[in-house]
C-alpha positions in Angstrom: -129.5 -10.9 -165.0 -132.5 -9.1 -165.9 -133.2 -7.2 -169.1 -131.5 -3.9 -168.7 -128.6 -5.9 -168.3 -129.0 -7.7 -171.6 -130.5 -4.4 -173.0 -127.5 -2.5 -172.4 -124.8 -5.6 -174.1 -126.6 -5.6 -177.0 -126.5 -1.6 -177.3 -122.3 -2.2 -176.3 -122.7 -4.5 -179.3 -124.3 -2.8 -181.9 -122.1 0.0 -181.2 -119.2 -2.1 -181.7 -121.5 -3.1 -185.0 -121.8 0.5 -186.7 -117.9 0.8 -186.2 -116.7 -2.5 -187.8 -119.2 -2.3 -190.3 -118.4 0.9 -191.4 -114.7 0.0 -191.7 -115.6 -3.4 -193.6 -118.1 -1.9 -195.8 -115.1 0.7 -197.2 -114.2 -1.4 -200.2 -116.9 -3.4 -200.5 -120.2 -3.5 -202.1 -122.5 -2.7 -199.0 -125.1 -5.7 -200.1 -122.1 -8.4 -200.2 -120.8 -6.7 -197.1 -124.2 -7.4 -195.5 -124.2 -10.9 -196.9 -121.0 -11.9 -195.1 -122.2 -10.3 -191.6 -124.9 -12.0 -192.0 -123.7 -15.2 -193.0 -121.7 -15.0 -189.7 -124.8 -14.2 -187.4 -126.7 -17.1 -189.1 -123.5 -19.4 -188.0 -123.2 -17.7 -184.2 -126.8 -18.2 -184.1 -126.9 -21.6 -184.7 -123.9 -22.5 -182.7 -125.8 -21.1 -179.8 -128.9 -22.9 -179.9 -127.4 -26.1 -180.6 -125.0 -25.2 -177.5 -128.3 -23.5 -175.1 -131.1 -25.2 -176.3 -131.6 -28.4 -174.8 -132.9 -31.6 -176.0 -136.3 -32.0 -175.5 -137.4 -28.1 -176.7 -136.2 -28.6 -180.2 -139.9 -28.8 -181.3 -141.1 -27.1 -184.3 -142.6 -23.8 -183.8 -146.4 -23.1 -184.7 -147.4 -22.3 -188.3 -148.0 -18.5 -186.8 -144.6 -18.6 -184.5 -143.2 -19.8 -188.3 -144.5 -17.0 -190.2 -143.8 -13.8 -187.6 -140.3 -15.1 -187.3 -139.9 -15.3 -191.1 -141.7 -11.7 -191.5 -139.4 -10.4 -188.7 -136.2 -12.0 -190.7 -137.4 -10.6 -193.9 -137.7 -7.4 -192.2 -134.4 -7.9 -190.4 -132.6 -8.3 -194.1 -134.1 -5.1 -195.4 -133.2 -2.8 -192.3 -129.2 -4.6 -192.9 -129.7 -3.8 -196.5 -130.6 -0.2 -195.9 -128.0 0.4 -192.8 -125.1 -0.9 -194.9 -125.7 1.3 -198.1 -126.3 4.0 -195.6 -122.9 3.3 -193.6 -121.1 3.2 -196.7 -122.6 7.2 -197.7 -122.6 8.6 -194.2 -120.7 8.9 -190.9 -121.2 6.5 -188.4 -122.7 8.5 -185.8 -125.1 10.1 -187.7 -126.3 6.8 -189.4 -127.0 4.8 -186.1 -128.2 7.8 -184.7 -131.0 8.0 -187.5 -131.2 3.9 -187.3 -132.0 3.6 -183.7 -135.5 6.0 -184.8 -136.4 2.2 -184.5 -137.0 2.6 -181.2 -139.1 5.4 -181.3 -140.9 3.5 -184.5 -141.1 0.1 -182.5 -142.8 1.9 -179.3 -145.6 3.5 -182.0 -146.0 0.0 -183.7 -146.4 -1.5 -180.2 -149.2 1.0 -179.3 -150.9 0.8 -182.6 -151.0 -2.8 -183.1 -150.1 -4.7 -179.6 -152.2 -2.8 -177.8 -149.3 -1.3 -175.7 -149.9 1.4 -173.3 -147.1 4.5 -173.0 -147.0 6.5 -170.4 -146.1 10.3 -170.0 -142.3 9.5 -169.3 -142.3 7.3 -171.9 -143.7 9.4 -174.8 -141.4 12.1 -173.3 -138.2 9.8 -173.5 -139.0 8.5 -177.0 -139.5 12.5 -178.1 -136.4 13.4 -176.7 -134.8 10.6 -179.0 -136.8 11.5 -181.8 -134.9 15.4 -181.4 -131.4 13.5 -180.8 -132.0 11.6 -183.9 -132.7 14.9 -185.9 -130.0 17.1 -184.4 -127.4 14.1 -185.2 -128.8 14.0 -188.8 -128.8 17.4 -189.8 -125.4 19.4 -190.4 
């Protein structure tokens, strides 16, 4: 399976996300809400690493592996934080469509600090989600 594949299941999934979420987040507050979700991908998460990973590869990442994947769960918490309180004020559709600006955001991080190129389909592609994002967000 290659990544388009994989690409596409975790779109199917995070869609599925924005809908429960918005339903769970109803009576709740939306930073408990997020505490329970996550509590729950911190146990899947687990469970399949213990299940995938085997044996021998259970060495300890590198000091700088260690503090991007901290940074990038930090920064993980936050976006949660912020969809949540934005699921519990807003319709669904126009909240993920304004979330998945990550994309767009991710691709100009990537050039900027990866050294990524894009190329003239691409920058076209991530405009045209840039427009979708605003015509879903304004009324």
């Amino acid at each position: 399976m290659n990544w388009f594949y994989w690409a596409l299941g975790s779109a199917g999934f995070a869609a599925l996300t924005a809908l429960l979420a918005k339903v769970g987040v109803a009576d709740v507050n939306p930073n408990l809400a997020m505490a329970v979700r996550t509590s729950v991908a911190m146990l899947f998460s687990w469970i399949l690493a213990w299940a995938t990973v085997p044996t021998g590869s259970w060495a300890a990442p590198t000091a700088r592996s260690m503090l991007f994947l901290v940074l990038s769960g930090g920064a993980t918490g936050l976006s949660w934080m912020c969809y949540f309180h934005a699921l519990r004020l807003g319709p669904v559709a126009r909240v993920a469509a304004v979330d998945k600006l990550s994309v767009a955001l991710a691709a100009v991080l990537a050039v900027a600090f990866l050294g990524e190129r894009l190329d003239a389909r691409s920058v076209t592609g991530l405009a045209l989600m840039v427009a979708g994002a605003a015509l879903m967000a304004w009324k």
